[in-house]
N, C-alpha and C positions, 0 to 999 in steps of 0.2 A: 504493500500500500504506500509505502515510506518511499518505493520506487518510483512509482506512477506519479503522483504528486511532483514529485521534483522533474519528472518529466513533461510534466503538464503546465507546470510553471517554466521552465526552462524554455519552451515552446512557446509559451505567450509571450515571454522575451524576445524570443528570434523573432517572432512576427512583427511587435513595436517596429524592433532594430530595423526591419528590411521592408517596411513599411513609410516608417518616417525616414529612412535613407532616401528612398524611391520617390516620394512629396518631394522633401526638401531638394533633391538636385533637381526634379524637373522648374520647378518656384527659382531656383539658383541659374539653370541655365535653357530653360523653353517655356518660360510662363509670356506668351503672346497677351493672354487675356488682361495686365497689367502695361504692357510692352515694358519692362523691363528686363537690363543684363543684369549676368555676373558683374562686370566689373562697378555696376552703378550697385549692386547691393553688397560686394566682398566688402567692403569699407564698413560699414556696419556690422557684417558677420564678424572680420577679424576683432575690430573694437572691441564687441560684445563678447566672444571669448576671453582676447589679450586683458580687458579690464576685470574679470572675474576671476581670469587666473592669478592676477597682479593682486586680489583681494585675497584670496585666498594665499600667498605666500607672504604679504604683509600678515592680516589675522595670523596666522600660523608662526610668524616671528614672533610677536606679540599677545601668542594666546595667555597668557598669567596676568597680563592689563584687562585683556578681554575678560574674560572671566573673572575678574575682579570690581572691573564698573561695567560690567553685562547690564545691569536693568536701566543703570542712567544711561548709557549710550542708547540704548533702546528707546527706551521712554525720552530724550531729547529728541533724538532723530525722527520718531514718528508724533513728536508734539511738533516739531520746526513742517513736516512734510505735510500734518492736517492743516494750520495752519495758513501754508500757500494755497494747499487745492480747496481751500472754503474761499480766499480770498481769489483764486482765480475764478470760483464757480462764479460769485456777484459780478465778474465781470465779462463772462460768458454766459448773463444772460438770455433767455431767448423767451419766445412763445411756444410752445408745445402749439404741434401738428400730429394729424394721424393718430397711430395707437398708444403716442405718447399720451397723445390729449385727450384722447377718450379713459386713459386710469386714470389721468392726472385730471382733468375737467371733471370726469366720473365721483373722482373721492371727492373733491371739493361740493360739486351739487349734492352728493349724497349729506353731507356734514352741514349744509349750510341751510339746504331745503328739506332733508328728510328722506331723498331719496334720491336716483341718479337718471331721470325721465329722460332727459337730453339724453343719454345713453344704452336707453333699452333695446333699440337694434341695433349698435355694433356690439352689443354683448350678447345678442340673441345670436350672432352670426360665429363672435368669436368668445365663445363662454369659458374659453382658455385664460381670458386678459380679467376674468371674476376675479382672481385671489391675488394679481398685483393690483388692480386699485382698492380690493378692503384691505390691502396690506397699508396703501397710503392710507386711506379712511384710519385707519387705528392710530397712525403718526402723526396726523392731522387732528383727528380730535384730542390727543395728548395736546399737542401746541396749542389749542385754542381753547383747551380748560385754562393754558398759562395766560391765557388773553393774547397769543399771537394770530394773525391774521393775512399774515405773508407766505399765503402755504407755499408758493415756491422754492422761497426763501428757507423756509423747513424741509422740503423734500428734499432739496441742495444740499444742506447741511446735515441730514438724518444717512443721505448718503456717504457723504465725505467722511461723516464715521464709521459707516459700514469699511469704506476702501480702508482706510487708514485699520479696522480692526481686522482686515481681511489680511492687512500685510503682515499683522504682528503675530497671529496666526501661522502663516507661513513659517513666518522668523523663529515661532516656538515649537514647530514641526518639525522642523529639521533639525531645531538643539534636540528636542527627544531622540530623534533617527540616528544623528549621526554628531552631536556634540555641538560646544559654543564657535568653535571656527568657522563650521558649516553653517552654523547659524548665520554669523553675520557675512557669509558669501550670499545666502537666501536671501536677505534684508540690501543689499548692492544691487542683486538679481532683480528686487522688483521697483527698486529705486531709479533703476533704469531704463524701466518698461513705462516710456514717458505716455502713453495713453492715461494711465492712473492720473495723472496731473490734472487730465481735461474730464474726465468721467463726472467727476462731482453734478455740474452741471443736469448731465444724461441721466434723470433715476428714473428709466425704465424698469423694465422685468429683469435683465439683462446684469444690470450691474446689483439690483434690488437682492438678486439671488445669491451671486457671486460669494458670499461670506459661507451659503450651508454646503459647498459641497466638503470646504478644506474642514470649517468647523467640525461637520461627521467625521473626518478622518481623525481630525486630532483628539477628541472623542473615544473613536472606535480604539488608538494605540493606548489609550488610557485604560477603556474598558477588559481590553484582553491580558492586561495584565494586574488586572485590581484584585486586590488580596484578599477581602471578604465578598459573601453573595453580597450582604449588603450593599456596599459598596458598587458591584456591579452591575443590580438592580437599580441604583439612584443613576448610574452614566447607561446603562443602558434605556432609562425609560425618556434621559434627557434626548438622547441621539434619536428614539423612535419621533420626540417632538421637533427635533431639529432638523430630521430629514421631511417631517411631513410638510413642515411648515416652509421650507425651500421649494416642496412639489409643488403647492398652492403658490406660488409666485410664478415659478416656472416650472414645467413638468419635466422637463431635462435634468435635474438633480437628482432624478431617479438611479439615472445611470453609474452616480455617487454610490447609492445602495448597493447598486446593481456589485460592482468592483471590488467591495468590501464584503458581501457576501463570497462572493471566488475567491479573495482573498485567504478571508477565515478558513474558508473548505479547505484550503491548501497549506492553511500554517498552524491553527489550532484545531478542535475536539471539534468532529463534524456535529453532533447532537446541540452543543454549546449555539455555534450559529445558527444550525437550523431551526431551533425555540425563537433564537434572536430574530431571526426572516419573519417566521410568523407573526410574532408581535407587532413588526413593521407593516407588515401586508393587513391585520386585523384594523391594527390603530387604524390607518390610513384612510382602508374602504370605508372604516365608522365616519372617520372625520367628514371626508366626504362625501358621504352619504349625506350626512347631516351639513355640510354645508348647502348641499345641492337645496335641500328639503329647505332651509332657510332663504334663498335667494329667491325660489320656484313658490314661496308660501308668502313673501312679504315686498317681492316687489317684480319679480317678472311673472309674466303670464305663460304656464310651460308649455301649452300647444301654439303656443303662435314661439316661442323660443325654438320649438321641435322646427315647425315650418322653415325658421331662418336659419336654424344650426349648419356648419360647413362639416362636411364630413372628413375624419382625418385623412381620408385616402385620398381626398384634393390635392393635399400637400404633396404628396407621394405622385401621383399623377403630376402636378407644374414640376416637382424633381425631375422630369422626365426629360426636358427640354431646354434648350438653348443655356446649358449648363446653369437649370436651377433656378432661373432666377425666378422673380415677381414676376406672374405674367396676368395679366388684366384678362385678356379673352380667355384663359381657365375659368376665374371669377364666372365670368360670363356666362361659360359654357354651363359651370355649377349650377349654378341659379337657376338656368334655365329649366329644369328640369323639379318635380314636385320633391321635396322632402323625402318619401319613400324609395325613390328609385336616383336618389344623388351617387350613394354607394355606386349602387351598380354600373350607373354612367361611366364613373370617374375606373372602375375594374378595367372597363372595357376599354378605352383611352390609354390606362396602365400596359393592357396587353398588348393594345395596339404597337405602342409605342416601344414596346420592348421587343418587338418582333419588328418594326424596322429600322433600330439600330443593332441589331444583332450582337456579337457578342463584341466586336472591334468595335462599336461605333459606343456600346455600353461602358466597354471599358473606355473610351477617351472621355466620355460624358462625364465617368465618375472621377478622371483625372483633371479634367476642367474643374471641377465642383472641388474636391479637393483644393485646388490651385485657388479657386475664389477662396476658401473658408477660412485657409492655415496660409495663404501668401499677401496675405494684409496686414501688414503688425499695424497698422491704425486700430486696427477691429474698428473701422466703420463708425468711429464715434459721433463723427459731422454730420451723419442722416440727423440728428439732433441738430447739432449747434449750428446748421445752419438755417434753422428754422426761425426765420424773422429776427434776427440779435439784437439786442436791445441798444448795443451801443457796437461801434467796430473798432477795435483795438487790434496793435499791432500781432497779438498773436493770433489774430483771424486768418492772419496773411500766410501764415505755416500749416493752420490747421482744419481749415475751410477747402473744400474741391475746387474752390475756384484763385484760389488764394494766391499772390504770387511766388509764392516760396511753397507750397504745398509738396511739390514736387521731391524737393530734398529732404523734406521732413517724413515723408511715405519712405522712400529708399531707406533713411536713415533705422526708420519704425522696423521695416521690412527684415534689412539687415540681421540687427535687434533679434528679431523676433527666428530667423534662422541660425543663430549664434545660439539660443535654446534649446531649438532642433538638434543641433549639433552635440550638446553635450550632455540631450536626455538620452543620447544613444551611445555619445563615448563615456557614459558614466558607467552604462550597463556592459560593453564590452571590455574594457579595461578590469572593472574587478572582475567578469565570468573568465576570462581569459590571463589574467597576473594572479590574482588570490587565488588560494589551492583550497580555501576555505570559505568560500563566495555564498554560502545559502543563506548568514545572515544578513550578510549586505546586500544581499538583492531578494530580501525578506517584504522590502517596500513597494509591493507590486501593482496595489490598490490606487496609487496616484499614474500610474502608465497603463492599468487597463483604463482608468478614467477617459486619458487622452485618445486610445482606442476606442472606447466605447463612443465618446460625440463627436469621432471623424466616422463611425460607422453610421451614426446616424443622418449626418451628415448628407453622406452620400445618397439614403435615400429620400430627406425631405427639400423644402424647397433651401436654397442658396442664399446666405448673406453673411459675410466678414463678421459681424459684430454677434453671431451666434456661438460664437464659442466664448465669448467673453466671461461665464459663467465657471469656465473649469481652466483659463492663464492661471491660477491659484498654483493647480497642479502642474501644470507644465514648469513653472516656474521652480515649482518644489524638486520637480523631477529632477531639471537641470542642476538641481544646487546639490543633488547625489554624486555630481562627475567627478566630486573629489574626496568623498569617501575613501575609494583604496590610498589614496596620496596621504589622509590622515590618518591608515592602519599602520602602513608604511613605516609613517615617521617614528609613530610609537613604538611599531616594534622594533624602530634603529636604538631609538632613545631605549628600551630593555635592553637591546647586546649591549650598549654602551654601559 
């Protein structure tokens, strides 16, 4: 059994490895859909390495500093970085458009009038975007029991905490995994990852979510190692709320579960997770059940919601075409068709369509779509910030599609964000191939089926950069693994010595 397991993990490994190898050169040297090269993105890749390796053997000189004012360097760094990104967010004002405005206009009418009318069909259409705006709704009415009245202005800053507590998370993830060095290479890693800076502004679902996938993880390393049931019942009933409570914003945090289930299977007591799955799966359907039952009993109407509902296989069906994107005449074609027989339309358009791109023309679809998803280090923040700005400053000009520097700062992102790539996969080859001893260091599997798990989804829903936004957490964590063997290394020189 002890066999198969390590095989089964090993396996999921090579696949990451030859998977993200396979993305990242094509993003590196044939991603037309961007028109960019190598040579305009290696300047960022090398950077983005050269600077986390140069973090890493500074820390590592000075690891007994580090470890010694660990929490104030922490806690200044991430008070100095909430700080700018609350004070950038008021200056990257905008108007919410779209389905930002419908959670965001949503919560506010629901809070101010009783209820969210201006909103009952596009929530009848998309009853997906329910649980990000009662998530504003609850942030909202916290502010306005204070007497604030700037829900923007809170949504801004209710987010800019989430980012800033999404890092420190991170930061604390990887001193458990792998020590204080690592730690602060993790805390560089997303200090670098300049989309964080402009997010504040953007609280969609998107970044709304971002905190439950790393939080369950950091959670779940706790819970499997907690010393009394008690104990493990108080983190495990925490994490069955923390994951449900991610689904209800975004339902892509499932796949968070999903990772940490395999995980478990393969490193602890199968019976242990499989109690733990359960509870997840019961809590869950309860909750939402009973949310369902509350939204359908107090303020939509559920046969005219059924009429309007999109079926999920729409998504899957516009996945089909012109690598993924947004396509209007899908809408259309939805619509057209009664409620009952939407499903089936969209099956039929599914098959169609997969039967004439065949297996070549499937595969480059899914290699385009890939290329959209993971060859954006913006993650797509400006479908936001450029929605009506309140004022135009000079950083619009970097980070706006129309922007005259936009250009350098996409490469620069891009770069960045393959410098990641790079080194969630030479983290994982380096120790499977130098350590003779490799099964606890690449024990941490749960954050790289994560990055698996919503590039597979990926491929079969519809296309957009800023959908993965929710699991950079993980990528980020992953990469800050790459120097793991370098830190077992030293220590076991420092022992001969």
């Amino acid at each position: 059994m002890h066999k198969a397991k390590t095989c089964i993990s090993n396996g999921l490994y090579a696949i990451f490895c030859i998977i993200f190898c396979y993305v990242s050169c094509h993003i590196l040297f044939h991603d037309t859909i961007h028109g960019t090269n190598c040579f305009q993105l290696l300047p960022g890749l090398l950077t983005g390495v050269g600077l986390l390796a140069l973090t890493y053997y500074l820390a590592s000189r000075w690891k007994s500093t580090i470890e010694q004012y660990y929490r104030g360097i922490l806690i200044t760094t991430l008070l100095l970085f909430f700080i700018y990104i609350w004070y950038t967010g008021f200056q990257l004002r905008f108007t919410p458009a779209f389905d930002m405005d419908a959670i965001y206009s949503g919560a506010v009418q629901w809070l101010t009038e009783g209820s969210f009318t201006n909103q009952y069909e596009y929530m009848g259409y998309f009853p997906n975007n329910l649980g990000g705006m009662t998530f504003l709704y609850w942030i909202f009415s916290i502010a306005h029991w204070f007497g604030c009245e700037d829900y923007f202005a809170v949504g801004m800053t209710f987010n800019c905490l989430l980012i800033t507590a999404t890092i420190l998370l991170i930061t604390l993830t990887a001193k458990k995994c792998s020590g204080s060095v690592n730690s602060i290479v993790a805390l560089v890693t997303c200090l670098c990852f300049f989309p964080f800076y402009i997010l504040g502004a953007a609280f969609y679902t998107d970044s709304l979510s971002m905190i439950f996938p790393i939080l369950f993880y950091y959670l779940y390393l706790h819970w499997k190692e907690a010393s009394t049931p008690k104990k493990q019942w108080i983190l495990g009933c925490i994490m069955v709320f923390t994951i449900t409570l991610g689904m209800l914003i975004k339902f892509t945090v499932v796949i968070a579960l999903i990772a940490v289930i395999i995980d478990g299977l393969l490193h602890i007591n199968w019976k242990k997770i499989g109690l733990f799955a359960l509870l997840c799966v019961l809590f869950s359907f309860i909750f939402f059940k009973g949310f369902d039952a509350y939204m359908y009993h107090n303020h939509l109407d559920k046969a005219t919601s059924d009429e309007l509902r999109t079926p999920y296989w729409h998504w899957i069906m516009m996945g089909l075409q012109n690598n993924g994107y947004y396509n209007a005449d899908d809408y259309t074609y939805t619509r057209s068709y009664p409620a009952s027989e939407r499903t089936n339309a969209c099956k039929a358009v599914i098959h169609q369509r997969i039967k004439d791109l065949g297996f070549t023309g499937l595969w480059q679809l899914w290699l385009g779509k890939a290329t959209v998803c993971f060859g954006d280090g913006t993650i797509a923040v400006s479908d936001f910030l450029d929605d009506t700005p309140a004022e135009t400053i000079e950083l619009h000009s970097y980070i706006l599609y129309n922007g005259e520097h936009y250009p350098s700062y996409y490469r620069y992102a891009t770069g960045y964000l393959l410098s990641i790539y790079f080194l969630m996969v030479f983290g994982i080859c380096i120790t499977y191939f130098k350590e003779k001893n490799h099964r606890k260091n690449l024990a941490y599997l749960a954050p790289r089926l994560c990055t698996l798990g919503i590039l597979a989804f990926l491929l079969l829903w519809e296309t957009n950069a800023r959908y993965i936004t929710n699991y950079i957490p993980m990528f980020l964590l992953s990469a800050s693994f790459a120097f793991i063997w370098f830190e077992n290394k030293q220590i076991g020189g420092n022992k001969n010595d």
